[in-house]
C-alpha positions as CSV (number, residue, x, y, z in Angstrom):
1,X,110.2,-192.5,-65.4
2,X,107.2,-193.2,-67.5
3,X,107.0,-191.7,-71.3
4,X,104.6,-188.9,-70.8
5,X,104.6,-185.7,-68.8
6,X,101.5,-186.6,-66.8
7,X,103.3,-189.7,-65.4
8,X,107.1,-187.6,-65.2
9,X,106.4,-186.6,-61.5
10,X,103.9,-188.6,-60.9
11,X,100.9,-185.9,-61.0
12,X,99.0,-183.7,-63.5
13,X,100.2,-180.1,-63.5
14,X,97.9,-177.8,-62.4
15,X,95.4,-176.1,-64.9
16,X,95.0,-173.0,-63.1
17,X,98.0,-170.2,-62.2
18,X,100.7,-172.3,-63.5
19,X,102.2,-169.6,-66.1
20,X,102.6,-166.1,-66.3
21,X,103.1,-163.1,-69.0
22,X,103.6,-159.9,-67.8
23,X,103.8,-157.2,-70.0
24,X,105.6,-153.4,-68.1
25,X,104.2,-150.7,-70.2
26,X,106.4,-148.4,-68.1
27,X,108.9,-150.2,-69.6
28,X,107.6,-149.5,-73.4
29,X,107.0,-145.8,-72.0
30,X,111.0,-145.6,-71.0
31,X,112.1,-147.2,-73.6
32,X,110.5,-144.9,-75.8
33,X,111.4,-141.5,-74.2
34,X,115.4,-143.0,-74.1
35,X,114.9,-143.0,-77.8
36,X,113.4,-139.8,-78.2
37,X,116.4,-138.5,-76.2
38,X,119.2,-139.6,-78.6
39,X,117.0,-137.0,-81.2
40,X,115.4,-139.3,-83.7
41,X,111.9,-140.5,-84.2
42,X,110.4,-143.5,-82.7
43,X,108.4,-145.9,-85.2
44,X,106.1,-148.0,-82.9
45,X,106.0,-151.2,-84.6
46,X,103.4,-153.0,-83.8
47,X,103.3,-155.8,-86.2
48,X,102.3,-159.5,-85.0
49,X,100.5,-157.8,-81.6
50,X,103.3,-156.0,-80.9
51,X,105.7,-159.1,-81.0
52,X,102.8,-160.5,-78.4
53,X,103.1,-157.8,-75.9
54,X,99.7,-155.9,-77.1
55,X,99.6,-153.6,-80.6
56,X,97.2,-151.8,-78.9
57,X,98.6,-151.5,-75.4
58,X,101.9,-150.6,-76.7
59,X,100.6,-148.1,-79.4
60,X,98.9,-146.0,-76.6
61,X,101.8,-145.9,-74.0
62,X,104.4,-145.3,-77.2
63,X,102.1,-142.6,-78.5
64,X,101.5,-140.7,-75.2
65,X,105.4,-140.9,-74.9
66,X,106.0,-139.2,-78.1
67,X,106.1,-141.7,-80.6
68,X,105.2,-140.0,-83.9
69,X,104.3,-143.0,-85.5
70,X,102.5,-146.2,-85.7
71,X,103.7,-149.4,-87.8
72,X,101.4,-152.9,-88.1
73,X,102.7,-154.4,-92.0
74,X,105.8,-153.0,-92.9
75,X,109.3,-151.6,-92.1
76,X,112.1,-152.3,-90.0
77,X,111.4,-154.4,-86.4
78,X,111.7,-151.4,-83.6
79,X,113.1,-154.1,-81.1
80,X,114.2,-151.5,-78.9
81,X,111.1,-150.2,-78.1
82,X,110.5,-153.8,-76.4
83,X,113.6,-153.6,-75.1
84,X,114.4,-156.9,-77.1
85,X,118.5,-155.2,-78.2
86,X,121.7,-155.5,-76.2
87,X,121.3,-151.8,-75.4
88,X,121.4,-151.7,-71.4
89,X,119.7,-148.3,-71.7
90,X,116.6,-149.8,-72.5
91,X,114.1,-152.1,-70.7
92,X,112.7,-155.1,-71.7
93,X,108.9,-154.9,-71.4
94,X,107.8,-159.0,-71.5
95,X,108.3,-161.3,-68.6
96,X,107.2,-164.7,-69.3
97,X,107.7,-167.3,-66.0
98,X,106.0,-170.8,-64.6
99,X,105.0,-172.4,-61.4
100,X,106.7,-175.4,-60.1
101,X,103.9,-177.7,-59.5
102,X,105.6,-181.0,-58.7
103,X,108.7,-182.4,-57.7
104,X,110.5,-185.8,-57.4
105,X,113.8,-187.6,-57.0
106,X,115.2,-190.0,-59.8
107,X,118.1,-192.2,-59.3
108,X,120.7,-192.9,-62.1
109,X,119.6,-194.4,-65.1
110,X,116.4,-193.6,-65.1
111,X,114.9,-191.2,-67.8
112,X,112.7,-187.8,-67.9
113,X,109.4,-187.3,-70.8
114,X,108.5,-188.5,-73.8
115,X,110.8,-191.0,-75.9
116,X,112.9,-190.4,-72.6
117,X,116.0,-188.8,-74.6
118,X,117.3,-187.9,-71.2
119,X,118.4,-190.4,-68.5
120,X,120.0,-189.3,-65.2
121,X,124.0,-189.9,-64.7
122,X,123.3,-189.9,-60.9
123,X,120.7,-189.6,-58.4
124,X,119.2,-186.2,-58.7
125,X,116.3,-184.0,-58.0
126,X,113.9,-182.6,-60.7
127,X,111.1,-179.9,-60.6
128,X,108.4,-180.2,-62.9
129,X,107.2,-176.5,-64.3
130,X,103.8,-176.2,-65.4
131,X,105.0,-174.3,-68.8
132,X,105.1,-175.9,-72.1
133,X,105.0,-176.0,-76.2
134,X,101.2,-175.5,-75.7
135,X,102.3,-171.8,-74.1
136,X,104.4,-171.0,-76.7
137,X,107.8,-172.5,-75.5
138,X,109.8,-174.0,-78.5
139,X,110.4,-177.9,-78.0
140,X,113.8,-177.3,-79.3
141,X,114.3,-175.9,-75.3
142,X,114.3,-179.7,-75.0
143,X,117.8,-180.7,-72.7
144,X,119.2,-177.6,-73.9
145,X,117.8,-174.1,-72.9
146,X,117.7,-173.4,-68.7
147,X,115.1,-171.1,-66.7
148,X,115.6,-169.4,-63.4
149,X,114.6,-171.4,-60.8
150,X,115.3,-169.9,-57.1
151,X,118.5,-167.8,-58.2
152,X,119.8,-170.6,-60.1
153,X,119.9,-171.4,-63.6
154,X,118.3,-174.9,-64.0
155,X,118.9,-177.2,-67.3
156,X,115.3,-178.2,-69.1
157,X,116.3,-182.1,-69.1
158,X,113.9,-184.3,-71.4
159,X,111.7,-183.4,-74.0
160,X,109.5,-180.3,-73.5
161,X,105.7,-181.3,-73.1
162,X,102.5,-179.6,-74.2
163,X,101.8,-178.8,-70.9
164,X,105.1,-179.0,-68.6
165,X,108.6,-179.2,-68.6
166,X,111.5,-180.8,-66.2
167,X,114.4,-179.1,-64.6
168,X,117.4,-180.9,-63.0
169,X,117.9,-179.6,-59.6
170,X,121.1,-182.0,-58.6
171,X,121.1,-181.9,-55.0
172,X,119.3,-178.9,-54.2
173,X,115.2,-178.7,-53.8
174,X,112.1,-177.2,-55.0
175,X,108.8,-176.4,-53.5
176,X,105.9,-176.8,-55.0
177,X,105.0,-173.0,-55.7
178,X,108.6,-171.6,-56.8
179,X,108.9,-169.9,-60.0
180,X,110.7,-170.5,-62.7
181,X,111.3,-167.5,-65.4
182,X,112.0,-167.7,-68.8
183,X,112.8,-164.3,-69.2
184,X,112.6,-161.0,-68.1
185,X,114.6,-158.0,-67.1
186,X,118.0,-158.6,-65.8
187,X,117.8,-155.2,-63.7
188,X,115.2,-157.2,-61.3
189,X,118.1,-160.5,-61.6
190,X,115.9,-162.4,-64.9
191,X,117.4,-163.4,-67.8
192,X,117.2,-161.4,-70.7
193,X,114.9,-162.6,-73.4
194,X,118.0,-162.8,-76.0
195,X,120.0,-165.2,-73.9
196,X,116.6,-167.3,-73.9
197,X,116.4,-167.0,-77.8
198,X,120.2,-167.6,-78.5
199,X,119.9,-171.0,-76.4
200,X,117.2,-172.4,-78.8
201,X,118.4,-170.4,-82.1
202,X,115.5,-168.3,-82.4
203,X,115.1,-164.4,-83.1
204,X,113.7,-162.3,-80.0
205,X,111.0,-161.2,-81.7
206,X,109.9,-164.3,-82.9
207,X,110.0,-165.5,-79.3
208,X,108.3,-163.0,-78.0
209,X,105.2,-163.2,-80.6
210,X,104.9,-166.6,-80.4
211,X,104.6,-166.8,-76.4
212,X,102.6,-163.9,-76.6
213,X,99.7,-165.7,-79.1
214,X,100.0,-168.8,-76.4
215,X,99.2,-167.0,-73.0
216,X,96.9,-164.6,-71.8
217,X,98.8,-161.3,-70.8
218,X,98.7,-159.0,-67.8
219,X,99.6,-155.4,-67.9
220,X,101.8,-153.4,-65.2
């Protein structure tokens, strides 16, 4: 396979549809009542647009629910009102997920994107997923983190491209059309947005403000 993502599958990913962030703000408005609950204050931090899921979004729906406060430069990180902690009280609120918009087959030996740091130890199928560092993913996803690809967690193989990146399917198959998640809430079977941070050594909330400055949002 050829050195650039363009060439990777053999098309250009599409421009349109291909990627998706979806912020719940019944999830903020939960999260923040489940808080209220246990008898303390909420503190809506919304520093660096709410960690990308909308300062002002978020500091309506937490408001309305009963937070009694509203942070944008200083204190603690309220991660929990995203739903960003191990509690499994609490919801998270971003879902970030990707189109497949090619596919191919790739015999052993030969390599996936740029500088081709991956080469295939048998023939296998790929998807390419039109997602990449220009939306916010970190390139150090490259051949390590995985997204969830038809029920199945699917290895990112190859360097992560501005535009796209390349799972490894084995013998199973994509179509054109599946998505892929990055993360999401594990109550509706995504991963959680921690396990996608721990698998490229960032903080959630970093994650989550970065993708969040990258791609436009839509609100449920």
């Amino acid at each position: 396979m050829q050195s650039s993502h363009r060439h990777a599958l053999g098309v250009e990913p599409a421009p349109v549809g291909r990627h998706r962030l979806r912020v719940d703000l019944e999830a903020i408005r939960h999260n923040t009542a489940v808080l209220l609950s246990r008898g303390r204050p909420v503190l809506a931090d919304v520093s660096a647009d709410g960690y990308g899921h909308g300062a002002a979004e978020v500091a309506r729906v937490a408001t309305e629910a009963g937070a009694t406060s509203i942070d944008g430069e200083r204190g603690e990180s309220n991660l929990a009102l995203y739903g960003m902690t191990d509690d499994p009280a609490l919801r998270p609120a971003m879902r970030v997920s990707a189109v497949v918009v090619a596919t191919k087959t790739i015999d052993a030996g030969e390599g996936v994107s740029y500088g081709l740091t991956y080469r295939a130890t048998a023939r296998t199928n790929l998807a390419l997923v039109g997602i990449g560092y220009a939306d916010g993913l970190d390139r150090s996803a490259s051949n390590t983190a995985s997204l969830l690809l038809n029920g199945t967690q699917r290895r990112i193989v190859g360097r992560v491209a501005m535009n796209a990146l390349v799972l490894e399917l084995g013998d199973d198959t994509a179509q054109v059309g599946d998505e892929a998640v990055v993360f999401g809430d594990p109550a509706a079977g995504d991963p959680h947005v921690r396990e996608w941070a721990a698998s490229i050594g960032r903080p959630p909330a970093e994650v989550t403000a970065v993708i969040g400055l990258h791609l436009p949002r839509s609100y449920a």
